[in-house]
PDBQT receptor file of N, H, CA, C and O in Angstrom, charges set to zero:
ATOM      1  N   UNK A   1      90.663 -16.814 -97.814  1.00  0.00    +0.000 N 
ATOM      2  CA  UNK A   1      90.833 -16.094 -96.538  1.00  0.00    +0.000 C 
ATOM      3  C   UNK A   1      92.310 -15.808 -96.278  1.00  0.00    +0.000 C 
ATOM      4  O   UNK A   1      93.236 -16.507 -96.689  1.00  0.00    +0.000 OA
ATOM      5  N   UNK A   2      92.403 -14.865 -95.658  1.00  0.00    +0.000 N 
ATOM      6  H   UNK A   2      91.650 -14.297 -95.324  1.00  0.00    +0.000 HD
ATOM      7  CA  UNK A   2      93.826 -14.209 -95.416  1.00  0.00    +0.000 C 
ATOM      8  C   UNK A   2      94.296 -14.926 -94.209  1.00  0.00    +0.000 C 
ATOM      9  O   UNK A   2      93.668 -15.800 -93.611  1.00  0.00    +0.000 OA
ATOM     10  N   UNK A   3      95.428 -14.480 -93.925  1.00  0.00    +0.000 N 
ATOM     11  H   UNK A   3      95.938 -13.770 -94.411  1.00  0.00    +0.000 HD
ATOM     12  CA  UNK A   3      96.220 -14.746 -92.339  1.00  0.00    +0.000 C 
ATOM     13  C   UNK A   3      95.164 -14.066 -91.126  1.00  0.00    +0.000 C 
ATOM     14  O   UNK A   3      94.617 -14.403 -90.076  1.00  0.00    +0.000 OA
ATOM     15  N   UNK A   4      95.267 -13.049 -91.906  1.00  0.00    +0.000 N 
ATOM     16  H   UNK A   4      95.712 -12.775 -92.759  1.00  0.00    +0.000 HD
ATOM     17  CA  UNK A   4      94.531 -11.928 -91.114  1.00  0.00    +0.000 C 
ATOM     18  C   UNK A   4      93.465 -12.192 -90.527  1.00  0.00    +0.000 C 
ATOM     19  O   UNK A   4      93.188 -12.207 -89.327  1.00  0.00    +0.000 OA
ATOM     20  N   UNK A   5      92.823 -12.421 -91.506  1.00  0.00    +0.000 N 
ATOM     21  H   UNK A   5      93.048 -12.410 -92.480  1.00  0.00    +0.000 HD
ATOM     22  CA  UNK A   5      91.067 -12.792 -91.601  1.00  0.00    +0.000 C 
ATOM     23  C   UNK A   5      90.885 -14.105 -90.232  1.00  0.00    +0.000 C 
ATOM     24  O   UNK A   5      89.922 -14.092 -89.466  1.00  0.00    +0.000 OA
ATOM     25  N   UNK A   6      92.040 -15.185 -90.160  1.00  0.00    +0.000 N 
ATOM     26  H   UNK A   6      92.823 -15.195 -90.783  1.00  0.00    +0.000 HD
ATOM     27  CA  UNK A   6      91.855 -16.040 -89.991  1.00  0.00    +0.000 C 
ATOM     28  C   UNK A   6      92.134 -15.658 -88.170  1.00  0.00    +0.000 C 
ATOM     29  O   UNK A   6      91.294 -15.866 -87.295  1.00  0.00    +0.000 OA
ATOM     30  N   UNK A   7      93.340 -15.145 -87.976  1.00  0.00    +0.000 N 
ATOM     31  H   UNK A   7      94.023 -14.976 -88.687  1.00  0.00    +0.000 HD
ATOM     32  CA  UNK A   7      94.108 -14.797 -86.746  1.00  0.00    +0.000 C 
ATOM     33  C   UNK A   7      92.663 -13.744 -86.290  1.00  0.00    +0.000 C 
ATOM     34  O   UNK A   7      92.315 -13.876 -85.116  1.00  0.00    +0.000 OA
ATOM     35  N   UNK A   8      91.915 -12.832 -87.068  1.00  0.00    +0.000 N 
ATOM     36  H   UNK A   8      92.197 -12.724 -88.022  1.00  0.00    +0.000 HD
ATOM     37  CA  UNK A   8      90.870 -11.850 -85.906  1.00  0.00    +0.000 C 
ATOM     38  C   UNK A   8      89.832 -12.735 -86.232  1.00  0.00    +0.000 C 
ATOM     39  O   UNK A   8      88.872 -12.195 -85.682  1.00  0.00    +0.000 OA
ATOM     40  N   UNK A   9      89.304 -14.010 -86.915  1.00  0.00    +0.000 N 
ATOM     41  H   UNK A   9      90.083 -14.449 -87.362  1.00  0.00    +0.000 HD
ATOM     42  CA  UNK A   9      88.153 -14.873 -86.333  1.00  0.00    +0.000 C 
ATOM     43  C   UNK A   9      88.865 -15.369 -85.119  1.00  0.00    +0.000 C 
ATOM     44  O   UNK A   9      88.245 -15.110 -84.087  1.00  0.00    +0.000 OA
ATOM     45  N   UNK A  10      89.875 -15.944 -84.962  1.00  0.00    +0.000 N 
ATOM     46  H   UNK A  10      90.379 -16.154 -85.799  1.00  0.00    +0.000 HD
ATOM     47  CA  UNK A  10      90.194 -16.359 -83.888  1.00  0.00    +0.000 C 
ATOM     48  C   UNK A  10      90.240 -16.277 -82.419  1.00  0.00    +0.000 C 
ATOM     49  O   UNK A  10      89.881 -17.068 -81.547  1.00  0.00    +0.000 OA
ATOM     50  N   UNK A  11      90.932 -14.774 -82.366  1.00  0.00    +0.000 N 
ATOM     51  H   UNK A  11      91.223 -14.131 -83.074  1.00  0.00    +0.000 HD
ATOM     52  CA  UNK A  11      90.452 -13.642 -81.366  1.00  0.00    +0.000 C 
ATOM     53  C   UNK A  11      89.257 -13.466 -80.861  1.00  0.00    +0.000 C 
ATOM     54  O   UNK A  11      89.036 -13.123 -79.700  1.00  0.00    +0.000 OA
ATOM     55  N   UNK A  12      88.068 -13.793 -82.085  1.00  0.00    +0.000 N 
ATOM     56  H   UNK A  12      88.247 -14.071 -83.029  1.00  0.00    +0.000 HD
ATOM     57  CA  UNK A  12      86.809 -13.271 -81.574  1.00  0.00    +0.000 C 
ATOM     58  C   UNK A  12      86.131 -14.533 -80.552  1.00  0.00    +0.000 C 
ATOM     59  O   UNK A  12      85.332 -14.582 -79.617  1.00  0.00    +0.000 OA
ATOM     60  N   UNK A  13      86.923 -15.447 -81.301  1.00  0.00    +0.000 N 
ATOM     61  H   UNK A  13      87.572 -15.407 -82.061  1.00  0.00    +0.000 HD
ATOM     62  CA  UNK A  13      86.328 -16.890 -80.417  1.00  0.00    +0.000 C 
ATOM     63  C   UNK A  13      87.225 -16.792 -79.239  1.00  0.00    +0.000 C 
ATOM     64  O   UNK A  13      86.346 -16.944 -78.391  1.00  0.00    +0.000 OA
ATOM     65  N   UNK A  14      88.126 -16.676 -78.666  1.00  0.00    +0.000 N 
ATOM     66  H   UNK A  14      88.840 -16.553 -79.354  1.00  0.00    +0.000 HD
ATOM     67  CA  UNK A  14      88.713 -16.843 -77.992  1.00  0.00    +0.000 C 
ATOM     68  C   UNK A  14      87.673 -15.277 -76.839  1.00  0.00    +0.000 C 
ATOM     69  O   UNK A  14      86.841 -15.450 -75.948  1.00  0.00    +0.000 OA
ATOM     70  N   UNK A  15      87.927 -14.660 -77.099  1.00  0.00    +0.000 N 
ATOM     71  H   UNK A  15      88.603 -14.519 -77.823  1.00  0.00    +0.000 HD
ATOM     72  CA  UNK A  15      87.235 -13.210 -76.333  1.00  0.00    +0.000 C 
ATOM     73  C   UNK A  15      85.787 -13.596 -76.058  1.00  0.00    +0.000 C 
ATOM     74  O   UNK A  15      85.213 -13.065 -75.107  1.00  0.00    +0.000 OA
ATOM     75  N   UNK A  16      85.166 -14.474 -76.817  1.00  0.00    +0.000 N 
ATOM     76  H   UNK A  16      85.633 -14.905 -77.590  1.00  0.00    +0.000 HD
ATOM     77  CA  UNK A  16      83.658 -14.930 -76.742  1.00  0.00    +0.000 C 
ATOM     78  C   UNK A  16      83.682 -16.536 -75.888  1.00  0.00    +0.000 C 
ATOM     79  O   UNK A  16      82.805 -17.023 -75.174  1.00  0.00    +0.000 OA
ATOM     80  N   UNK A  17      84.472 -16.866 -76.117  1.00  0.00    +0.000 N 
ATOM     81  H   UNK A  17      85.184 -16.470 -76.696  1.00  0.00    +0.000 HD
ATOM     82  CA  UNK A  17      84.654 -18.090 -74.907  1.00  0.00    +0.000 C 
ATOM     83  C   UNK A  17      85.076 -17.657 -73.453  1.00  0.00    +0.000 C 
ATOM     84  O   UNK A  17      84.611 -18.248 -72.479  1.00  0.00    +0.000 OA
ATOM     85  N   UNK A  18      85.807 -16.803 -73.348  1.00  0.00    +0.000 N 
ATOM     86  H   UNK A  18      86.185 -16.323 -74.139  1.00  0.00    +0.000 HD
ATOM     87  CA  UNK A  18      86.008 -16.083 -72.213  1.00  0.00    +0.000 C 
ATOM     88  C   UNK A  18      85.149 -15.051 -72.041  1.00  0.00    +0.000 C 
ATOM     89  O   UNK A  18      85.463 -14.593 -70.942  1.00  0.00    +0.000 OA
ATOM     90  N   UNK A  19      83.965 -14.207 -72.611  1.00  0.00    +0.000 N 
ATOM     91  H   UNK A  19      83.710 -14.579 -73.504  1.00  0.00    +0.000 HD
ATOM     92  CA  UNK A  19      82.763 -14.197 -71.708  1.00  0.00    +0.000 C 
ATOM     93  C   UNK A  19      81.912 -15.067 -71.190  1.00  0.00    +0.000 C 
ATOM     94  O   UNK A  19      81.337 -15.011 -70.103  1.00  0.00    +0.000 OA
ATOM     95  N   UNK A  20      81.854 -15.921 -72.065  1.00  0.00    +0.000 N 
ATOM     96  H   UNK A  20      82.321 -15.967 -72.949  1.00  0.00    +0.000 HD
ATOM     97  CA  UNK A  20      81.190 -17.128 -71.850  1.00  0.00    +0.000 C 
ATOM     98  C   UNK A  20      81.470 -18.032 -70.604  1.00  0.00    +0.000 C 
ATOM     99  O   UNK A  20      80.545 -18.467 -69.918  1.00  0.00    +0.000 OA
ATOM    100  N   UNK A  21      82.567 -18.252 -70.383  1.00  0.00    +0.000 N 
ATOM    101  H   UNK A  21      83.319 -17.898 -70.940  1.00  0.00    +0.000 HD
ATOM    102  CA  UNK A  21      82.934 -18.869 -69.476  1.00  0.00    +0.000 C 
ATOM    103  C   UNK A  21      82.997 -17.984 -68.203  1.00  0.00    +0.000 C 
ATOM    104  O   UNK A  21      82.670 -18.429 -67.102  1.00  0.00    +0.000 OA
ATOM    105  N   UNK A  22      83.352 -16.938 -68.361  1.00  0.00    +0.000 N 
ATOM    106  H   UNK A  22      83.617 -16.576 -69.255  1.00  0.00    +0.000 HD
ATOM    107  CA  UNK A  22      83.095 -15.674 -67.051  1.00  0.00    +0.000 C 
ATOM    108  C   UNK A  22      81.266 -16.014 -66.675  1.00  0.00    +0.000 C 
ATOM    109  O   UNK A  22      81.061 -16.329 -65.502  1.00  0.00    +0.000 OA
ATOM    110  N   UNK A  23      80.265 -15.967 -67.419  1.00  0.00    +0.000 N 
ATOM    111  H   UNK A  23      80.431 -15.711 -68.371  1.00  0.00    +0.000 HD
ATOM    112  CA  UNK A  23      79.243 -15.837 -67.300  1.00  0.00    +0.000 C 
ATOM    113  C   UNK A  23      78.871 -17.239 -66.324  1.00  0.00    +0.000 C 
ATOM    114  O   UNK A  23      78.423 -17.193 -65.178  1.00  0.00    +0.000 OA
ATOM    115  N   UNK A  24      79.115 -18.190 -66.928  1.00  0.00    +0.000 N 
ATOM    116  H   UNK A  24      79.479 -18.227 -67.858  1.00  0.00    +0.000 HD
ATOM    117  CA  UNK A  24      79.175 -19.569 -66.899  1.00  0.00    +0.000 C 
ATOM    118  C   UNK A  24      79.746 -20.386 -65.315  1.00  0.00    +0.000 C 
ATOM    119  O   UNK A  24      79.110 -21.253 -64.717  1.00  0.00    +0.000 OA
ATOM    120  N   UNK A  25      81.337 -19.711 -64.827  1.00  0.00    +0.000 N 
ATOM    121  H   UNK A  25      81.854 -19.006 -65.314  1.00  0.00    +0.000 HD
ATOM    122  CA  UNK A  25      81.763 -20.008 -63.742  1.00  0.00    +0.000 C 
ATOM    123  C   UNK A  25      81.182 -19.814 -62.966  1.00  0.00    +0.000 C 
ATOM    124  O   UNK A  25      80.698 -20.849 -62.508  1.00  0.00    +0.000 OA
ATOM    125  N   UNK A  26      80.869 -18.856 -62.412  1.00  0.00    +0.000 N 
ATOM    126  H   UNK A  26      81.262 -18.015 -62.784  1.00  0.00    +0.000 HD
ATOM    127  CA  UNK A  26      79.887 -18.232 -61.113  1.00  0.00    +0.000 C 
ATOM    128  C   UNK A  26      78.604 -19.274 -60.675  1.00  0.00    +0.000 C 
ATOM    129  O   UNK A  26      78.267 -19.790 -59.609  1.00  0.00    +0.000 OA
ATOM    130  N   UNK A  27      78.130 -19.301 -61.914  1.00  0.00    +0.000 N 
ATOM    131  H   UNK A  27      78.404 -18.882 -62.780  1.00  0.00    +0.000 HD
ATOM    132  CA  UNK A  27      76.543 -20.255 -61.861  1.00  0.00    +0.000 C 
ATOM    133  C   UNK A  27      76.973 -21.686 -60.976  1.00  0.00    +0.000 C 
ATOM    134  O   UNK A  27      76.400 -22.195 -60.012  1.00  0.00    +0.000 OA
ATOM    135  N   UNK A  28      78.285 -22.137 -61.749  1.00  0.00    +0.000 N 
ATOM    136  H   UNK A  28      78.750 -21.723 -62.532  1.00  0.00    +0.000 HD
ATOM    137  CA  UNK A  28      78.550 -23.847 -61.236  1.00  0.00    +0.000 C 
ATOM    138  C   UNK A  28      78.624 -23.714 -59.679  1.00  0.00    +0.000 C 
ATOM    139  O   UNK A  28      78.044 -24.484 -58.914  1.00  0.00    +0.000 OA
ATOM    140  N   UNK A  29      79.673 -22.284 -59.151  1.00  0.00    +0.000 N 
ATOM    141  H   UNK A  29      80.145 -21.658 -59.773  1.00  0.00    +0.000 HD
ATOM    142  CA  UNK A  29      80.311 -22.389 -58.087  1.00  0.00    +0.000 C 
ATOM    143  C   UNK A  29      79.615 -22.687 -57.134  1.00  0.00    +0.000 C 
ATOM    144  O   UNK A  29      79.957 -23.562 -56.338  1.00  0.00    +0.000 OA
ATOM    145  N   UNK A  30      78.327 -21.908 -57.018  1.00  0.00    +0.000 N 
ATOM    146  H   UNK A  30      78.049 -21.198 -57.665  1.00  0.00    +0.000 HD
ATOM    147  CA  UNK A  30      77.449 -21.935 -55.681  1.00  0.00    +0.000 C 
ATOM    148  C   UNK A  30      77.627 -23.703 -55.297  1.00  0.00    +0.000 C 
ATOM    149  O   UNK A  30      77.083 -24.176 -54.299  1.00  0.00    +0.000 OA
TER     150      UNK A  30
């Protein structure tokens, strides 16, 4: 695996934890 490869899996987790957690906050708040 490249730099590359490694730095845009990364991104994708990071962008997918932060929908996730957008989705996620709201529910706890009530």
């Amino acid at each position: 695996m490249s730099d590359y490869t490694i730095k845009y899996k990364n991104n994708l987790n990071v962008v997918y934890s932060c929908k996730y957690h957008v989705i996620w906050c709201p529910k706890y708040r009530r």
